[in-house]
C-alpha positions in Angstrom: 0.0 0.0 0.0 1.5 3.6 -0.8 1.8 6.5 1.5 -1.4 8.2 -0.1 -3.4 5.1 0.8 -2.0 4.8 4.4 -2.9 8.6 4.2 -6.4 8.1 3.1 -7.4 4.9 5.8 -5.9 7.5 8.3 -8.3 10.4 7.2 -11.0 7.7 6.8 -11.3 6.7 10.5 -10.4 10.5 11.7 -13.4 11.4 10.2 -15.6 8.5 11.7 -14.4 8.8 15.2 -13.9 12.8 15.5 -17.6 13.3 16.4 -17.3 10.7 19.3 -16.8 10.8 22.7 -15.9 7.5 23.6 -14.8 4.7 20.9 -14.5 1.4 22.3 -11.3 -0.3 22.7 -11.9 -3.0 20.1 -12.4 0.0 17.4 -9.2 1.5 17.7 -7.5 -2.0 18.4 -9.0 -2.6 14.7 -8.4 0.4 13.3 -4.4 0.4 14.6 -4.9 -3.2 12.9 -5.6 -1.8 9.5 -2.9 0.6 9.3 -0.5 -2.2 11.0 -1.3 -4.5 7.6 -1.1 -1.3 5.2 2.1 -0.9 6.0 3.5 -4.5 6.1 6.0 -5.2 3.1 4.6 -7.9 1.7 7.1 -9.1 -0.7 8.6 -11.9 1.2 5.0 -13.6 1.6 4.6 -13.2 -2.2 8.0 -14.6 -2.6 7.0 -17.9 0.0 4.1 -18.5 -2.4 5.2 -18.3 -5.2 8.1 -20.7 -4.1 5.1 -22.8 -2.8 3.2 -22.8 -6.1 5.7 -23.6 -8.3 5.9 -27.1 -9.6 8.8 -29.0 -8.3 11.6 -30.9 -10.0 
């Protein structure tokens, strides 16, 4: 995910819980969840599977 996504999911949920005065613990604990996956470099997982999917010798 770029920086202008991680940008945009951040914006997202400012908007959502801005006009709230309490926001449970399991919504921010999702929320941090999101943007913890946005972030994560996922080219070594593509590089397992594809080493997985391909045929063997």
């Amino acid at each position: 995910m770029n920086q202008t996504s991680i940008v945009a999911l951040i914006d997202g949920a400012l908007g959502r819980y801005a006009a709230r005065d309490l926001i449970a613990g399991h919504e921010v604990v999702d929320f941090l969840l999101d943007l913890r996956l946005a972030v994560f470099d996922d080219s070594e997982l593509r590089e397992l599977l594809e080493q997985e999917t391909a045929p063997s010798a």
